[in-house]
Structure formats: C-alpha cells, structure tokens
ZAPA-67771 format. One line per field, with one value per residue (C-alpha): residue in three letters; x, y, z. Coordinates in nm, 4 decimals, m for minus. Layout:
<rs>
res (ALA,...)
px (X,...)
py (Y,...)
pz (Z,...)
</rs>
This chain:
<rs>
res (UNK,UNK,UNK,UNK,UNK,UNK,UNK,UNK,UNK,UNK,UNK,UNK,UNK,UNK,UNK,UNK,UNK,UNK,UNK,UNK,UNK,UNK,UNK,UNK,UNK,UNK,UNK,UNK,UNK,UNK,UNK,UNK,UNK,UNK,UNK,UNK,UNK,UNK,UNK,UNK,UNK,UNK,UNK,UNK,UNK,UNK,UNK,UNK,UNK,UNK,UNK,UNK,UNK,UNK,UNK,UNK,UNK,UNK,UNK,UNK,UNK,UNK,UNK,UNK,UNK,UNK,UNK,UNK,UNK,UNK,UNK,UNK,UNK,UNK,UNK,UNK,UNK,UNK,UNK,UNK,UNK,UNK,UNK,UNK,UNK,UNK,UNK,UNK,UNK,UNK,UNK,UNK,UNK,UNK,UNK,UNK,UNK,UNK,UNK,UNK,UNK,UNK,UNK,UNK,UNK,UNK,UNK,UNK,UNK,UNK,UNK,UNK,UNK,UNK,UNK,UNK,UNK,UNK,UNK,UNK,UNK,UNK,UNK,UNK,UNK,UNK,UNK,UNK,UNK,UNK,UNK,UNK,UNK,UNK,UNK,UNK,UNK,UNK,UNK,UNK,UNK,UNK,UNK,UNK,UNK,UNK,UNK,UNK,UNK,UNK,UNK,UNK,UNK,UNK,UNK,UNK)
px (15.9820,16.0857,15.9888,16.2628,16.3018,16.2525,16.5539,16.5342,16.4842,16.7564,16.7766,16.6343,16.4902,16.0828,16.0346,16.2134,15.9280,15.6189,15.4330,15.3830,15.0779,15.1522,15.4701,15.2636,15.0469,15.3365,15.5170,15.1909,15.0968,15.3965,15.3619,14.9948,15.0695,15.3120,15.0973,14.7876,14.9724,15.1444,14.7458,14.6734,14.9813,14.8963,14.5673,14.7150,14.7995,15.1381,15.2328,15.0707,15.2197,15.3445,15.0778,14.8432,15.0757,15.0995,14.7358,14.7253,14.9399,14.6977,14.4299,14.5958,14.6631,14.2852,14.1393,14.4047,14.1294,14.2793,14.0252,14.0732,14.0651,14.3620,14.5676,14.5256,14.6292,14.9134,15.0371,15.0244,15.2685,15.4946,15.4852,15.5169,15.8557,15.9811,15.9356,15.8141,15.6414,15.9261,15.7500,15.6163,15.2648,15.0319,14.6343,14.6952,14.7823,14.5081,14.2469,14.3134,14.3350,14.0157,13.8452,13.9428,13.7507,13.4703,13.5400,13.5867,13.2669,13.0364,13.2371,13.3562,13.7060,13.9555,14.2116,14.4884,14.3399,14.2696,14.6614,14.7179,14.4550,14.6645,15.0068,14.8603,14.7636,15.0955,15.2565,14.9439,15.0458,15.3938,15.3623,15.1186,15.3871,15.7011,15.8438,15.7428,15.3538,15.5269,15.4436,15.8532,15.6881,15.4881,15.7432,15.9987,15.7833,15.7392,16.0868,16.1797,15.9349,16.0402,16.4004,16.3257,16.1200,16.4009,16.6826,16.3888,16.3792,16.7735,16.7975,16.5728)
py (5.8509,5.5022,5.2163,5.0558,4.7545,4.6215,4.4313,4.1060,4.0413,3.9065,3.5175,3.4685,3.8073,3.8192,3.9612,3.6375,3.4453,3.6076,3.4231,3.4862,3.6678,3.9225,4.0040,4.0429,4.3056,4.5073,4.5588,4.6822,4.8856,5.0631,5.2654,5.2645,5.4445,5.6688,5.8396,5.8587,6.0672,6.2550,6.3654,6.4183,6.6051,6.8164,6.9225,7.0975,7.4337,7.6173,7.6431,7.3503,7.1964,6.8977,6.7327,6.7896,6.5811,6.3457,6.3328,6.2970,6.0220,5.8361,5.9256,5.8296,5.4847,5.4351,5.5058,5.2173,4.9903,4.8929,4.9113,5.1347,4.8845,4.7333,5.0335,5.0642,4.7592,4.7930,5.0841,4.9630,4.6728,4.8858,5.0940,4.8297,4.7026,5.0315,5.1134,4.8187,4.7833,4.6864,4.6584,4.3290,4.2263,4.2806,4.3302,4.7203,4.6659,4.4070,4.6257,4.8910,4.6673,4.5450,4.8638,4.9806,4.6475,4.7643,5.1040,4.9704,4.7124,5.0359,5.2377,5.4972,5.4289,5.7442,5.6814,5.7332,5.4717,5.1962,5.2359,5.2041,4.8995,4.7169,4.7875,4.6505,4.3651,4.3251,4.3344,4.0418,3.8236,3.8754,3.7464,3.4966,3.3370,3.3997,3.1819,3.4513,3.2830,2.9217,2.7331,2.6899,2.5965,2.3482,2.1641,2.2430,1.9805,1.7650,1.7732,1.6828,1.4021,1.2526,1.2840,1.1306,0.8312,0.7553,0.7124,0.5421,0.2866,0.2267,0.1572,m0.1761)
pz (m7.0769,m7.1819,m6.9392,m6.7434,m6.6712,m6.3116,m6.1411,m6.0365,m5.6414,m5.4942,m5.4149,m5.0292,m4.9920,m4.9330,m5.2848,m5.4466,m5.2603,m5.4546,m5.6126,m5.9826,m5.9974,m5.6952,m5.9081,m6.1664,m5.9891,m5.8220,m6.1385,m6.3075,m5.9949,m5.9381,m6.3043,m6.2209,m5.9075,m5.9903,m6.2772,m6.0798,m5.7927,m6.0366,m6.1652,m5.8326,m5.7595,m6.0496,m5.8993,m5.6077,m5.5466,m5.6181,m5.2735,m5.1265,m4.7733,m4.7235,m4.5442,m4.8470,m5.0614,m4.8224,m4.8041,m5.1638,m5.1690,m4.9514,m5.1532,m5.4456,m5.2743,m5.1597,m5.5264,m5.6145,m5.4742,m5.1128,m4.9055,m4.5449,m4.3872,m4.5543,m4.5346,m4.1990,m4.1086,m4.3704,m4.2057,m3.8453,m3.9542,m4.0863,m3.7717,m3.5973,m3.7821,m3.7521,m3.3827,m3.2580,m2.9276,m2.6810,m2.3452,m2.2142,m2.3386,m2.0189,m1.9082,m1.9435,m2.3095,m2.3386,m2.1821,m2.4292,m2.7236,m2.6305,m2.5716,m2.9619,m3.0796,m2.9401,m3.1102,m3.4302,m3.4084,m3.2967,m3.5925,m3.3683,m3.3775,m3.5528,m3.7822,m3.5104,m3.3102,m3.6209,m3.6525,m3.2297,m3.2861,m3.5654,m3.3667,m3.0544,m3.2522,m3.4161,m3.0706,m2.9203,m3.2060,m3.1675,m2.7778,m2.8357,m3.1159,m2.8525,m2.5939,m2.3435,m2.3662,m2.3515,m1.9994,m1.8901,m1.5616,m1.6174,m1.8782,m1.6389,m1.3852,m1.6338,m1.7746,m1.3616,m1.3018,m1.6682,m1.5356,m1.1782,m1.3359,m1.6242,m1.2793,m1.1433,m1.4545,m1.5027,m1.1475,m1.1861)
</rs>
C-alpha cells in the first residue's frame, strides 16, 4: 500500500499550532501505530469480542512508549471534553478527589478510578481558572468604596 500523504491542518485549528517536532512525531506515529495494532490484531482469535480488540488497542498504545500514567490522564481529558462535569465544583467533589490522591500515592487506586481522578481534576482546574472562584464580593466593595471616594474627590 503506497503512503499517502497527510493534509495540511487547517489555519487556526490546534493542529496548525504544533510545533515542528510534535508534527514530526504524529505523522511518524500514526503509520507506526496502525501496523503495530494490525500485528496485534493478527494475534487474536477468529471470533474474538470486541472488548479484546479494544484491549488490544490499548495495549498496542502502551508498547508505543506512553507511559500509564499518561494514558490515563489522556483519557480522562478526553472524557472530560466529551461529557464534561456540569455540576458546581463543591467539598463533596473535593473530598473524593482527595481521597483518590491518597489512593494513587499508596498505589491502590484501579484503573476506573485513575480516570474518575483525572476528570475530577479536569473539572478542579476548570473552576479554579473560572470566574465562579473569582471574589465578585470583595471587588464588588472595593469597586463601591473606589466609586464613593472618586464623588468624594470631584466634589472638592
């Protein structure tokens, strides 16, 4: 089979904004990929499910040289961008996010919950970085007493 070429990424999209080198890497990992879980493909039974495939595929990824770790977390995002977490960040959330650190530092944590961990992360960061986290209080005050001492200074 004769190698195609790879189109272009379109002007503004995230792909147009790697760098060089990842480009690089993608293009050659792509091929790289596909004929590896073809191999492994290959090695299965006739009448294999689907979940063995699929496992295969993740297999296939992992012997690529990303680490579990990295997977994981890979995975999680995507989740995440998929079905994102819509409730409100709160101390149940935070408790539980917590408690899978702990998990994961005594290496006890499962595969189901590395990918709750890095979606509960995703959803942290993604309060932390809102204006939901922002103190509208407290600027509101200050926005008040600027307001009051401004009418205070034209009025001199």
């Amino acid at each position: 089979m004769a190698d195609k070429k790879l189109r272009e990424p379109c002007a503004g999209t995230k792909a147009a904004s790697v760098g060089p080198d990842a480009k690089f890497w993608m293009m050659k990992f792509v091929p790289d990929f596909e004929r590896a879980l073809v191999d492994e493909s290959a090695r299965l039974q006739e009448h294999t499910d689907i979940t063995e495939f699929q496992n295969a595929t993740v297999r296939t990824l992992l012997d690529s040289g990303m680490s579990v770790e990295s997977l994981t977390e890979s995975v999680g995002q995507v989740l995440n961008d998929l079905d994102p977490i819509d409730a409100e960040w709160n101390s149940r959330r935070n408790k539980r996010r917590l408690a899978l650190i702990d998990k994961q530092i005594q290496r006890s944590i499962t595969p189901a919950e590395k990918l709750e961990l890095a979606r509960l992360t995703t959803a942290m960061r993604q309060h932390v970085d809102s204006e939901a986290n922002l103190p509208i209080q407290g600027a509101r005050a200050l926005h008040k007493k600027l307001l009051a001492a401004n009418v205070k200074d034209q009025g001199n």
